[in-house]
C-alpha positions as CSV (number, residue, x, y, z in Angstrom):
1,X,-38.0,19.3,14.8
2,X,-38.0,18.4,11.2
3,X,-40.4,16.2,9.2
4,X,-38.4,14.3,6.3
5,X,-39.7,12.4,3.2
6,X,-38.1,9.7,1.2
7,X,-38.7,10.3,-2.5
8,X,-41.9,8.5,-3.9
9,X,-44.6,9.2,-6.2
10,X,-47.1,8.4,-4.0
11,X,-46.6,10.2,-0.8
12,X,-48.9,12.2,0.9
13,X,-49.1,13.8,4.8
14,X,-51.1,13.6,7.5
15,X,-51.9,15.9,10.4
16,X,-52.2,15.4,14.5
17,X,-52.3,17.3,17.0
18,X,-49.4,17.1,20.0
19,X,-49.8,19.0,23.2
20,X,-52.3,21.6,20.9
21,X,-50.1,22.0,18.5
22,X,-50.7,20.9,14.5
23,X,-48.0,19.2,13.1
24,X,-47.7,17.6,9.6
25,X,-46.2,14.3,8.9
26,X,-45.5,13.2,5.6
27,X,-45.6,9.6,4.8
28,X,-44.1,7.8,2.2
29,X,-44.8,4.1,1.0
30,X,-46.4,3.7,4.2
31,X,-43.5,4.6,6.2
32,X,-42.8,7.5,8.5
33,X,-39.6,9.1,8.4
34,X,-39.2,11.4,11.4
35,X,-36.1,13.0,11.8
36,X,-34.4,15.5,14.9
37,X,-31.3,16.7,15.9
38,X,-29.8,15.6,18.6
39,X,-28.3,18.4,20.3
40,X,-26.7,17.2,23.0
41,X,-25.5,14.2,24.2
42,X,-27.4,13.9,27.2
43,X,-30.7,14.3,25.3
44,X,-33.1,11.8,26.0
45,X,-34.2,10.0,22.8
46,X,-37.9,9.7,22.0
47,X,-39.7,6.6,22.8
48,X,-42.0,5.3,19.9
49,X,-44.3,2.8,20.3
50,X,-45.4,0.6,17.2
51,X,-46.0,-2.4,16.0
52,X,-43.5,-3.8,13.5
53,X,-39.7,-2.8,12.8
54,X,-38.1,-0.2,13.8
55,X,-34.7,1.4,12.1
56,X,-32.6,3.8,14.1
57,X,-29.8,5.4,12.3
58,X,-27.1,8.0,13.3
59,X,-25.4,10.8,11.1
60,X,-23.3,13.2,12.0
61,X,-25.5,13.5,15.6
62,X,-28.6,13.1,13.5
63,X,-31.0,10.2,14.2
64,X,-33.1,8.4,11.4
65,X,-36.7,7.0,12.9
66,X,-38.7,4.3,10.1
67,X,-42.0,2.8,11.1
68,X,-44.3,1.1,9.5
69,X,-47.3,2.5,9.0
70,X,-51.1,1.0,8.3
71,X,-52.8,2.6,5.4
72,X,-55.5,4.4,6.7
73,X,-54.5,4.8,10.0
74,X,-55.9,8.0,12.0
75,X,-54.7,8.4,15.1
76,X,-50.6,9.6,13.8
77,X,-50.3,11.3,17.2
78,X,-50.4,8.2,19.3
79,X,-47.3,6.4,17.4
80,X,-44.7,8.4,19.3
81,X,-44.1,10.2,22.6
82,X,-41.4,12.9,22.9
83,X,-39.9,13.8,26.2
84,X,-38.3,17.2,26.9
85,X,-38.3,18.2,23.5
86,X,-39.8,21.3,22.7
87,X,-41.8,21.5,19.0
88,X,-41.8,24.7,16.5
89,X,-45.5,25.8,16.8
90,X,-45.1,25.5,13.2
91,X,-43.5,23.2,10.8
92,X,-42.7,23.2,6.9
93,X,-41.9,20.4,5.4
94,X,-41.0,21.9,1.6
95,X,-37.5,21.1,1.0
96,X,-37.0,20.2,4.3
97,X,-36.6,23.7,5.8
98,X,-38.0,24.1,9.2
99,X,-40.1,28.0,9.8
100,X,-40.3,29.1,13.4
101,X,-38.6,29.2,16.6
102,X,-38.2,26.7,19.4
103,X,-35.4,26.2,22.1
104,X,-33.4,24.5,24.0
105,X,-31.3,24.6,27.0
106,X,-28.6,26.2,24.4
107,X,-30.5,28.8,22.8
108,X,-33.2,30.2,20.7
109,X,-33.1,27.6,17.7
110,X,-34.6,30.1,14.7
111,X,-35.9,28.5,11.6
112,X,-33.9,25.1,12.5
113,X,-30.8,26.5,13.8
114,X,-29.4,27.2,17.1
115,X,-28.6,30.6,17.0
116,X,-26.0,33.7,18.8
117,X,-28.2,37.0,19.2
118,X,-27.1,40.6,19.3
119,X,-30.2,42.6,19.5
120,X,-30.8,46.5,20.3
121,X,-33.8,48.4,21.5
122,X,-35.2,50.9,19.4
123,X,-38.4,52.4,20.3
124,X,-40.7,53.5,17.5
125,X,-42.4,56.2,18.7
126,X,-39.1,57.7,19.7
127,X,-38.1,58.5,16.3
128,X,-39.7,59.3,13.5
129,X,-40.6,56.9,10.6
130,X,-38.4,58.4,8.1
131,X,-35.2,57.8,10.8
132,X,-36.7,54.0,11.0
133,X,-34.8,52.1,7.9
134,X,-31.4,54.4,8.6
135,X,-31.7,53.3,12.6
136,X,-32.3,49.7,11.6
137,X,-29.2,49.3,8.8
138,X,-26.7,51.3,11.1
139,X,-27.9,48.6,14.0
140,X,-27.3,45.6,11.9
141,X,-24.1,47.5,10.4
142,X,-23.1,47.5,13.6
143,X,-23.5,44.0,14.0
144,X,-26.7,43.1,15.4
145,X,-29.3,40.8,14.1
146,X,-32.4,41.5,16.2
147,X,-34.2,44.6,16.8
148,X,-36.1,44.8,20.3
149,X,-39.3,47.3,20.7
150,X,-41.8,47.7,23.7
151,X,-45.8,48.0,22.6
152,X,-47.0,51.4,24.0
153,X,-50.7,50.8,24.9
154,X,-50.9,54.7,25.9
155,X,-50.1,55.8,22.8
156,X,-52.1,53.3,21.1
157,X,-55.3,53.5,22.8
158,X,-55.6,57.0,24.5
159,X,-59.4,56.6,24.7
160,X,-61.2,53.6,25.4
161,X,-61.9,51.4,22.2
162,X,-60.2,54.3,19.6
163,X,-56.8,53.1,18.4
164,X,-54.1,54.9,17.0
165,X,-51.4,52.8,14.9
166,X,-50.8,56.1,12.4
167,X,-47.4,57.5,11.8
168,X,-45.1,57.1,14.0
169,X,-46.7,55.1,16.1
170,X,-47.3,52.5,12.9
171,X,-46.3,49.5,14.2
172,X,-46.7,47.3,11.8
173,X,-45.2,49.2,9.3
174,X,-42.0,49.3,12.2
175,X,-41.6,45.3,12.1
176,X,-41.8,44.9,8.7
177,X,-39.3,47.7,8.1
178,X,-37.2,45.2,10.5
179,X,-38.1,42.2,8.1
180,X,-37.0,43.8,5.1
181,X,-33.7,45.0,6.2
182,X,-32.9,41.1,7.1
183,X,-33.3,41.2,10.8
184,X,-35.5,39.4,12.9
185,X,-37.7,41.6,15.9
186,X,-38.4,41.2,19.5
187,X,-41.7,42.7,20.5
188,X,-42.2,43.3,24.3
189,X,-46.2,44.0,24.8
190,X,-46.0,44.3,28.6
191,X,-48.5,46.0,28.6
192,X,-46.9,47.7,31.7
193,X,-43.7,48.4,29.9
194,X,-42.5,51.5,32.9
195,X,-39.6,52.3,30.0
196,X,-39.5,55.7,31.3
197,X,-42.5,56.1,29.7
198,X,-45.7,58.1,30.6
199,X,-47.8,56.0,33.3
200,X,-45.7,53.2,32.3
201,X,-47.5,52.5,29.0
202,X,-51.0,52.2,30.7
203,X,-53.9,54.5,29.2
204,X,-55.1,56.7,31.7
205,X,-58.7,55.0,31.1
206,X,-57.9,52.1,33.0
207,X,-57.9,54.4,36.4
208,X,-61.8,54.8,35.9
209,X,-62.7,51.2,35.5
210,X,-64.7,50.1,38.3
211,X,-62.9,48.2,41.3
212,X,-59.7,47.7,39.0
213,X,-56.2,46.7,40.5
214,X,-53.3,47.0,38.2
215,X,-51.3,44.3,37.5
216,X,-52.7,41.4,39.4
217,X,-55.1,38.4,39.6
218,X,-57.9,41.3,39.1
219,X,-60.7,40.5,36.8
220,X,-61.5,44.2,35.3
221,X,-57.9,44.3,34.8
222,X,-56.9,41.2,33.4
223,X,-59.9,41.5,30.8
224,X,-58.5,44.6,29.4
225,X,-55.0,43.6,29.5
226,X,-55.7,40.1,27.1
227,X,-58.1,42.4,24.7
228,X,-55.1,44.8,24.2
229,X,-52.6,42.4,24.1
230,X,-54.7,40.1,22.0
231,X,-55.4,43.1,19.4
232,X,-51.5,43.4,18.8
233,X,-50.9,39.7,18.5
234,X,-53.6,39.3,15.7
235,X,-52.3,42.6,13.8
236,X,-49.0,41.1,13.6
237,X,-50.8,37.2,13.0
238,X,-52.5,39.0,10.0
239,X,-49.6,40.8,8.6
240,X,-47.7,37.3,9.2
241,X,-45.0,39.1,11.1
242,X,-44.3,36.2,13.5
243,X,-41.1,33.9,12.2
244,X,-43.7,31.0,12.7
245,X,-45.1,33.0,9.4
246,X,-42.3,33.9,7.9
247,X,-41.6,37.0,9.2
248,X,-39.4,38.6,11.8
249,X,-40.8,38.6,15.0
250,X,-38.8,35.8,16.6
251,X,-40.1,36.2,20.5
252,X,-42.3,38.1,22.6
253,X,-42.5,39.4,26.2
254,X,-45.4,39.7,28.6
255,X,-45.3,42.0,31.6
256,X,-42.3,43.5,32.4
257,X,-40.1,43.0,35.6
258,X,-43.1,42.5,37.9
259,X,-40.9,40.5,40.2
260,X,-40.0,44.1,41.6
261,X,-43.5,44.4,42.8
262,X,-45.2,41.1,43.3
263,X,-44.4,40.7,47.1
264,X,-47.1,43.8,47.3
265,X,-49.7,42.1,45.4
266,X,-49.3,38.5,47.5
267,X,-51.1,35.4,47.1
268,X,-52.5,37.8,43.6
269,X,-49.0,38.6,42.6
270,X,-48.4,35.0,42.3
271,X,-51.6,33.8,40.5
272,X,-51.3,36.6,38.0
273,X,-47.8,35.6,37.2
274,X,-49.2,32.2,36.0
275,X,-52.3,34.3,34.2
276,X,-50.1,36.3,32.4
277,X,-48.4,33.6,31.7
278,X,-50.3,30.9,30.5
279,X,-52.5,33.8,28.5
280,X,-49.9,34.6,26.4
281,X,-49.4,30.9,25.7
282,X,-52.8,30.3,24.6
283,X,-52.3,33.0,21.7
284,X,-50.3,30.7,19.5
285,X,-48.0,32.8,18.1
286,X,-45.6,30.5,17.1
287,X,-42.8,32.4,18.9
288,X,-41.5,31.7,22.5
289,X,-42.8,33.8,25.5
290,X,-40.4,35.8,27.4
291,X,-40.8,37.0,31.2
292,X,-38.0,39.1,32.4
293,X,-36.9,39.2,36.1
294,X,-39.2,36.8,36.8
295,X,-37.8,33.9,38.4
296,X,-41.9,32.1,38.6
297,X,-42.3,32.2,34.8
298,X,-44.7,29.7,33.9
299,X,-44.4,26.3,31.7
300,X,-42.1,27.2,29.0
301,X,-42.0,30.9,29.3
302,X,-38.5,32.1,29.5
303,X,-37.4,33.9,32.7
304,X,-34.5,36.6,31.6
305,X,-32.3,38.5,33.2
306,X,-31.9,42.7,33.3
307,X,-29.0,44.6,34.4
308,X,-25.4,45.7,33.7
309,X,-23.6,42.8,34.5
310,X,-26.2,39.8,33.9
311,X,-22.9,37.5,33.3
312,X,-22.8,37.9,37.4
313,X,-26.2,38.2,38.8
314,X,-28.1,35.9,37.1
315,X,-28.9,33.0,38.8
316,X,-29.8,31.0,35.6
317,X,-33.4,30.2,34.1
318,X,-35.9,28.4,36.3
319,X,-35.8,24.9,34.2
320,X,-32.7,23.2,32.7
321,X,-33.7,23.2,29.1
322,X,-34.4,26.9,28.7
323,X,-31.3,29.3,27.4
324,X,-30.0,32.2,29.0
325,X,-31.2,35.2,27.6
326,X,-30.9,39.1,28.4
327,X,-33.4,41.4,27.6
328,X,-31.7,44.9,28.9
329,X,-27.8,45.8,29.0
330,X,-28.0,49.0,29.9
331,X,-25.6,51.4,27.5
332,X,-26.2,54.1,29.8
333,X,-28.4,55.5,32.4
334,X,-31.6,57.8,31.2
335,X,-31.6,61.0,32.7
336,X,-33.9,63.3,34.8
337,X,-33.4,66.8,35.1
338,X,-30.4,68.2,36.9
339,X,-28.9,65.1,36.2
340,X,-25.0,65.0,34.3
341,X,-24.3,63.0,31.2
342,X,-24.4,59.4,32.2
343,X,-21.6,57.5,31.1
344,X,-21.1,54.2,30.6
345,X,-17.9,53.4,28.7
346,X,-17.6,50.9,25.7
347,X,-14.9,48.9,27.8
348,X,-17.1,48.2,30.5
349,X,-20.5,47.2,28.1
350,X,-18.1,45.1,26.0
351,X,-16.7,43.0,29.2
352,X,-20.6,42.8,30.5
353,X,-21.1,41.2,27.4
354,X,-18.4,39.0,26.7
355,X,-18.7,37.6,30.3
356,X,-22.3,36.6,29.5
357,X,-22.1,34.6,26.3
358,X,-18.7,33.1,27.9
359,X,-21.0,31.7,30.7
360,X,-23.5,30.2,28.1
361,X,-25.7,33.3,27.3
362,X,-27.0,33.3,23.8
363,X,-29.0,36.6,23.3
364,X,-27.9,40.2,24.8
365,X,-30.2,43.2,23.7
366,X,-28.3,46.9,24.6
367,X,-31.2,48.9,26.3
368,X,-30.9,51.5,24.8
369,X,-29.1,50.8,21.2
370,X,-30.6,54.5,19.9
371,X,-32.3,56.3,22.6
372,X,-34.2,58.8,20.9
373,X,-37.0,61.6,21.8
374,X,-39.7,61.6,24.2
375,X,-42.0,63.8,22.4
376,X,-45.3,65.4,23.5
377,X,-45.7,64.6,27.0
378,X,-44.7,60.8,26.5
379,X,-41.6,61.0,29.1
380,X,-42.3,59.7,33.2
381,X,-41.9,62.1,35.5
382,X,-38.7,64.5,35.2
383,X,-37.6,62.4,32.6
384,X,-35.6,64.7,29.9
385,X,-37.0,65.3,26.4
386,X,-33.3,63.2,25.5
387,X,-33.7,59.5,26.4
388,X,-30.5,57.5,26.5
389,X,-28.4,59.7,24.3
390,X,-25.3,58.1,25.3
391,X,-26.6,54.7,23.4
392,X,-24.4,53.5,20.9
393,X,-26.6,55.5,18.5
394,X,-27.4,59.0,19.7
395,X,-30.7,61.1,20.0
396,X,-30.2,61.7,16.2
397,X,-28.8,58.1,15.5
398,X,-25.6,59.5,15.0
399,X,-23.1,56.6,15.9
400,X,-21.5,57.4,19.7
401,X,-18.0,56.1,18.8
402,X,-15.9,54.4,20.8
403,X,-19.1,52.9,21.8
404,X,-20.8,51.6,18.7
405,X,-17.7,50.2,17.1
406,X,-15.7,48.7,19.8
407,X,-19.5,46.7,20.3
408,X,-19.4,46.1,16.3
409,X,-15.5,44.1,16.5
410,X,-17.1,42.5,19.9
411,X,-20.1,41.1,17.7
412,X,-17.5,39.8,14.8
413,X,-15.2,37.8,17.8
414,X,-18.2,36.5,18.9
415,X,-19.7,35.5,15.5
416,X,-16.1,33.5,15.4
417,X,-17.0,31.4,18.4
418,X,-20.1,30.8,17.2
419,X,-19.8,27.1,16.5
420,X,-18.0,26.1,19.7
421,X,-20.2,28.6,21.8
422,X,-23.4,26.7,20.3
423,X,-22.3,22.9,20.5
424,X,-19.1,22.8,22.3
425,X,-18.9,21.7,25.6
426,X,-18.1,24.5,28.2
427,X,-15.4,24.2,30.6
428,X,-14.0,26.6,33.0
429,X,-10.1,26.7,34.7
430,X,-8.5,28.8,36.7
431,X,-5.4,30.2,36.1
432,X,-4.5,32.2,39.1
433,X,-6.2,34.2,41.8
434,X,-8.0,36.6,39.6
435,X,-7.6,35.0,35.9
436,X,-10.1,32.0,34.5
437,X,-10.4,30.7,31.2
438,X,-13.4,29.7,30.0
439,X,-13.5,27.3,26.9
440,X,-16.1,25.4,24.4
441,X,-14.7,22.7,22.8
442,X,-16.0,19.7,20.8
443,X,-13.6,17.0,21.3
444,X,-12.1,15.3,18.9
445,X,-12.4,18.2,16.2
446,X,-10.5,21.7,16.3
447,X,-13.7,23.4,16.9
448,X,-12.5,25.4,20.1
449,X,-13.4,29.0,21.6
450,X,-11.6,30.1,24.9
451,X,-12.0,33.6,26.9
452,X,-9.6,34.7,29.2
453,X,-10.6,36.9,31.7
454,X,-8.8,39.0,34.7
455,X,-11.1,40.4,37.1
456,X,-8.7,42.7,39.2
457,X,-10.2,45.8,38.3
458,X,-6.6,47.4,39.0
459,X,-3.7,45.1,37.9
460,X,-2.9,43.3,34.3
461,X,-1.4,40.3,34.4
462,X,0.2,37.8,32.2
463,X,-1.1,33.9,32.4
464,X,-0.1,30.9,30.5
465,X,-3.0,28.7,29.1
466,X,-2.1,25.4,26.7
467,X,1.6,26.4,26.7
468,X,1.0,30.1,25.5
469,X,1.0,33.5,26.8
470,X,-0.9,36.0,27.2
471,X,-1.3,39.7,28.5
472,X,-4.4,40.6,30.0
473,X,-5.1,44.1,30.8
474,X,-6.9,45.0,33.9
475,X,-10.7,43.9,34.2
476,X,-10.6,42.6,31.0
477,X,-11.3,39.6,28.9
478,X,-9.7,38.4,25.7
479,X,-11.5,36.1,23.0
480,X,-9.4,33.4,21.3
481,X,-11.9,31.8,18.5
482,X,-9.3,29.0,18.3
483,X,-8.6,28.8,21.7
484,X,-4.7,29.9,20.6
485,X,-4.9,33.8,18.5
486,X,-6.5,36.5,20.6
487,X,-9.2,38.1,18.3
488,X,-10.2,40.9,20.7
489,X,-9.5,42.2,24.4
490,X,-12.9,44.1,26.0
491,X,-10.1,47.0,27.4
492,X,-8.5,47.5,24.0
493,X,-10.2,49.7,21.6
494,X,-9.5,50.6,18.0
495,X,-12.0,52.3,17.2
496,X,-12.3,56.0,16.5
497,X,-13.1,58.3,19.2
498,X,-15.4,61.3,17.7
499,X,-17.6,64.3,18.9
500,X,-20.6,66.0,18.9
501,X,-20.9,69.7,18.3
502,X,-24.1,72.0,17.2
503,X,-24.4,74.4,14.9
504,X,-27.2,76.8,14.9
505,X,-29.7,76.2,11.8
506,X,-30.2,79.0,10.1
507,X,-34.1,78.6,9.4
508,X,-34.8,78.4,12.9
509,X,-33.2,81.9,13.9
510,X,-35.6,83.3,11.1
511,X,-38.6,81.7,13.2
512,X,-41.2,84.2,14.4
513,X,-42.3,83.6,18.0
514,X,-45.7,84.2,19.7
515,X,-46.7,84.9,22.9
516,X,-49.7,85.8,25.0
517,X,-50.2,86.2,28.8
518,X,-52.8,84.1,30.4
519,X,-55.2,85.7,32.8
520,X,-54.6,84.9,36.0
521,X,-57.5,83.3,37.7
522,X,-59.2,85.3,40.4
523,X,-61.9,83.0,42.0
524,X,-63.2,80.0,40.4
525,X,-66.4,77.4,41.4
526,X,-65.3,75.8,44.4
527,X,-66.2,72.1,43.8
528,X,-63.8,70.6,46.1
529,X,-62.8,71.2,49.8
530,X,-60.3,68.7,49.8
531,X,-56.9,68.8,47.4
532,X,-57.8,66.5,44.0
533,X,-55.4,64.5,42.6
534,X,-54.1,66.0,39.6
535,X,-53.7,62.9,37.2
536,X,-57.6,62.0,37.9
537,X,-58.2,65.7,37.5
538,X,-57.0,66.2,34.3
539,X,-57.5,63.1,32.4
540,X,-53.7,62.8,31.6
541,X,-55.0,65.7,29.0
542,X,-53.0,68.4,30.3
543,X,-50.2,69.1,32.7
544,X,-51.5,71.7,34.5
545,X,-53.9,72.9,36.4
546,X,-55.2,76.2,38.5
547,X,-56.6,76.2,42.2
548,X,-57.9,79.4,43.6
549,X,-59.0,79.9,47.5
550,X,-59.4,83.4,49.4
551,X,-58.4,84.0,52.8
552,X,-60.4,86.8,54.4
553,X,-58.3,89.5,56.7
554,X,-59.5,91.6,59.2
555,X,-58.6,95.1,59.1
556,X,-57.8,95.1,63.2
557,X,-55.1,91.6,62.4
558,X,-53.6,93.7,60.2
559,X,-52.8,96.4,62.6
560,X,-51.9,94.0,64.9
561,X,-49.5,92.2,63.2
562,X,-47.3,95.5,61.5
563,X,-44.0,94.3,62.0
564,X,-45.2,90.3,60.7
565,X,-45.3,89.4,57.4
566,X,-48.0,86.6,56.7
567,X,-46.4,83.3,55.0
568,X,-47.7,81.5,52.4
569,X,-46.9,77.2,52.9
570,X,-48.4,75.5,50.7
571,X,-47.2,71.2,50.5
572,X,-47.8,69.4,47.6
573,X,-47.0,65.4,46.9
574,X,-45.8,66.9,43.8
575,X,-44.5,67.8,40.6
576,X,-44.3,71.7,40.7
577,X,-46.1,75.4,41.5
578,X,-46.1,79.1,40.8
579,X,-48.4,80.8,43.4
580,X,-50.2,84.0,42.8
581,X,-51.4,86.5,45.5
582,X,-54.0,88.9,44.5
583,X,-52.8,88.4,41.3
584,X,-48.7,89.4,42.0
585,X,-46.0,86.4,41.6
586,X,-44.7,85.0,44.9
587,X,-42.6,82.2,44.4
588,X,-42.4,78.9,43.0
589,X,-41.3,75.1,43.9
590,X,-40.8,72.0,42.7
591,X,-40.0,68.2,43.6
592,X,-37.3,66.0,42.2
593,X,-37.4,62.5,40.4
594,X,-36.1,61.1,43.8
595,X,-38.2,63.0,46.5
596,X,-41.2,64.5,44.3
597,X,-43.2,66.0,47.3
598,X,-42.4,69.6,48.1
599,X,-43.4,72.4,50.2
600,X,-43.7,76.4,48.8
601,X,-43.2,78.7,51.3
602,X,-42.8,82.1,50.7
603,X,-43.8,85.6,52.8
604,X,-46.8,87.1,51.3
605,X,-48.1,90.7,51.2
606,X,-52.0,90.8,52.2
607,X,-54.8,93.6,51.9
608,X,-57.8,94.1,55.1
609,X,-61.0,91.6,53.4
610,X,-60.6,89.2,50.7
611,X,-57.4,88.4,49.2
612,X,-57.2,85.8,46.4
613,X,-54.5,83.1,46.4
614,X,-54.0,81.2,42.7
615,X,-51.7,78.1,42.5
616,X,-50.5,77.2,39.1
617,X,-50.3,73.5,39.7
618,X,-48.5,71.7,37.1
619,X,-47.1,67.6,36.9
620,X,-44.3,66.7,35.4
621,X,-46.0,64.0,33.3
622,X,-46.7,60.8,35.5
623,X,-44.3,58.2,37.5
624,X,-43.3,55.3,35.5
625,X,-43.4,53.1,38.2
């Protein structure tokens, strides 16, 4: 919405409140000017109720609103009602220009404007802060405009009430670096955030508060979650990092795919959907709320969609006036260890991606745009040290080519279209069994943007649309900006293919190395009959852990039992184990990310009396999930 004035000496403004929200109405000569975009045809226009004349003029799809207005009047509120139209939390009237971010059943309209996003994840703590402004120009080099982050509440409160927002895990300092390279930022706060992350974000604290349920309608739980969540949102508030501000942070996510799990949580699934929810609301950030996978969201938080080929799946947000938005495209597939490379090629991303804003998406985010480290012991379980190195920026945010520049020409078609993919009317016609066009056009004006798509996976083929040609190579699409010249084809790359190779450093060979031998543990205080759980044992402090038990022999089952050796089993619901028998190796084990219980078993060489087994018990960080 924007608040106009006519020119007059005299003029002043007035506030009032609609649906809690301030908004600030200038008047002029005793006359309110109120003036919106119509942004689609089928809006429904406000009604206003006033006493005296009322002026409605149209320009260019704009609509003029004077009313009289008495002098002194309090109650501005009660002059109009708007119906499905959605206010900035926050509007400026100087020069006209609007500050904050709104939507419509379109897209995200940022400062004013409808808008086409290409956004990239980059995760903070997974670089360092001197890699931050390089990661953030080759991004928008690259063609994106939006940088997206998860909040890590692990990382930033490892101990109850002790925060951590210090180097690399500055945050602040993370979002304004986003600001001042003139791009806005997405901040996911989850606070669940799984990310292949350590405990899935959550400090291991929470699993000592009394009678605590994670993630549902649980009151120990959903009082810590707001404080933490609240804290971020107040940092950024007081750095004005929100758009609503001025600054860059143009949307924000609560939880994080919890549609996966709700069915276990029930009739508390549900209500702490609309907790969540409605929370986040109530911290007036200015910014839209995004759920993703989460078909329930609440009011006017956004429901997005997650996956490789969104353009497919998704089924379309849960009300008509919200845009289609999609938080992760995957680039690639993290890895655990054992696994291969994973691959996903450039032709396939670019395809997911042109299918989605051809079918009126607005906003893709790659998951992961740079990957990056998992340092310390900040990976989930048998999660490799390299996190999505396959992204379009590497571990080192190298640029992965084909990858990042056939995406970078993608991003330039697109930014062609952009006028007919944001208020063009979308049609769709199919041109033979496996080709459709898909086209935005406004008529009466040559602002037109077609894509032509083949969906046989194995054969081109050559189609005719408005008295043209065109080739189409197999599972493909080709974007036409003016709905006649192809800009781009999804299977046809011209960018440079390059490599990777390593070169020892030279400082490193020149390190000197250190090592010592740990004593084996003999016998320690039993305090436990029963198995503990490691993660409660440790405090998510350490990774490993020693047991000890002795098992007593009597000389005559020795002599007994010459010709049978004795066998060690140990099971364990996971990660991994050396065992020890009277202090000699025997054998070790270890789960998988897939099937992380095990059992170590191993023949064993025992004395007559006491003989002292040791298990080195050690996780493999904790499950995401």
């Amino acid at each position: 919405m924007k608040l106009s004035t006519q020119a007059s000496p005299d003029q002043y403004f007035k506030t009032a409140t609609y649906k809690n929200t301030l908004v600030r109405i200038f008047l002029c000569d005793h006359l309110l000017t109120f003036r919106f975009s119509l942004h689609h045809r089928h809006h429904q226009i406000p009604a206003f109720s006033a006493a005296g004349h009322l002026l409605l003029r149209n320009r260019r799809g704009a609509c003029t609103l004077v009313l009289p207005l008495e002098a002194g009047k309090n109650s501005i509120a009660s002059l109009f009602y708007i119906s499905e139209f959605w206010l900035s939390k926050r509007v400026v009237a100087h020069g006209g220009k609007q500050v904050g971010v709104t939507y419509d059943e379109r897209s995200l309209i940022v400062n004013g404007k409808r808008e086409l996003l290409f956004s990239g994840s980059i995760h903070y703590p997974r670089s360092t802060p001197d890699m931050w402004p390089e990661l953030i120009l080759k991004a928008k080099a690259g063609g994106l405009n939006v940088i997206q982050t998860y909040v890590f509440w692990n990382i930033h409160e490892p101990e109850q009430g002790k925060f951590n927002f210090e180097g690399p895990y500055d945050l602040v300092k993370f979002i304004k670096t986003i600001g001042e390279n003139g791009m806005y930022a997405t901040l996911r706060l989850g606070p669940f955030i799984q990310a292949e992350w350590n405990h899935g974000g959550l400090p291991y604290w929470l699993r000592e508060i009394p009678d605590i349920i994670f993630r549902s309608d649980n009151e120990p739980f959903k009082h810590h979650m707001e404080k933490f969540v609240t804290k971020i949102i107040d940092m950024m508030k007081e750095e004005k990092l929100f758009a609503s501000q001025g600054g860059p942070i143009i949307l924000s996510q609560i939880e994080n795919e919890y549609n996966t799990v709700q069915l276990a949580y029930r009739n508390l699934g549900v209500s702490y959907v609309q907790w969540a929810g409605n929370m986040a609301l109530g911290l007036n950030t200015g910014v839209p709320w995004v759920m993703c996978k989460q078909k329930d969201a609440p009011g006017p938080v956004i429901n997005t969609c997650n996956g490789r080929q969104c353009g497919d799946t998704f089924t379309g947000p849960n009300k008509p006036n919200k845009p289609s938005l999609w938080t992760e495209n995957w680039t690639a597939q993290f890895r655990v260890f054992g696994d291969p490379p994973s691959q996903r090629s450039a032709e396939d991303t670019a395809f997911s991606v042109a299918r989605w804003f051809s079918k009126n998406g607005s906003l893709v985010n790659y998951y992961m745009y740079h990957g990056g480290t998992n340092f310390d012991r900040t990976a989930a379980s048998f999660v490799t040290t390299r996190y999505y190195d396959e992204a379009p920026l590497d571990e080192y945010g190298l640029q992965r080519e084909p990858k990042w520049g056939h995406l970078k020409d993608l991003h330039r078609a697109l930014n062609l279209c952009k006028k007919a993919l944001l208020w063009g009317s979308p049609n769709v016609q199919k041109l033979s069994a496996d080709v459709e066009v898909r086209f935005f056009e406004q008529p009466g004006t040559k602002v037109c943007a077609a894509f032509l798509a083949n969906n046989n996976s194995k054969e081109a083929e050559t189609v005719q649309f408005r008295g043209q040609e065109y080739y189409l190579p197999a599972r493909s699409i080709s974007i036409l900006p003016d709905c006649k010249t192809v800009v781009y084809n999804t299977m046809t790359v011209v960018s440079q293919h390059n490599s990777r190779s390593f070169v020892k450093s030279r400082k490193t060979n020149k390190l000197e190395w250190n090592m010592y031998s740990e004593t084996i543990p003999a016998q320690l205080v039993v305090d436990s009959i029963l198995p503990k759980e490691l993660y409660n044992l440790t405090k998510d402090k350490t990774d490993y852990t020693w047991f000890t038990t002795t098992i007593n022999v009597d000389r005559r089952d020795m002599n007994e039992r010459k010709r049978i050796n004795p066998v060690l089993r140990v099971a364990s619901l996971g990660h991994a184990m050396v065992a020890f028998v009277n202090g000699e190796f025997v054998g070790s084990a270890h789960g998988s990310q897939i099937e992380k219980s095990f059992v170590l078993q191993h023949s064993v060489d025992l004395k007559p009396g006491v003989n002292f087994v040791t298990l080195f018990r050690n996780t493999s960080w904790t499950p995401s999930k």
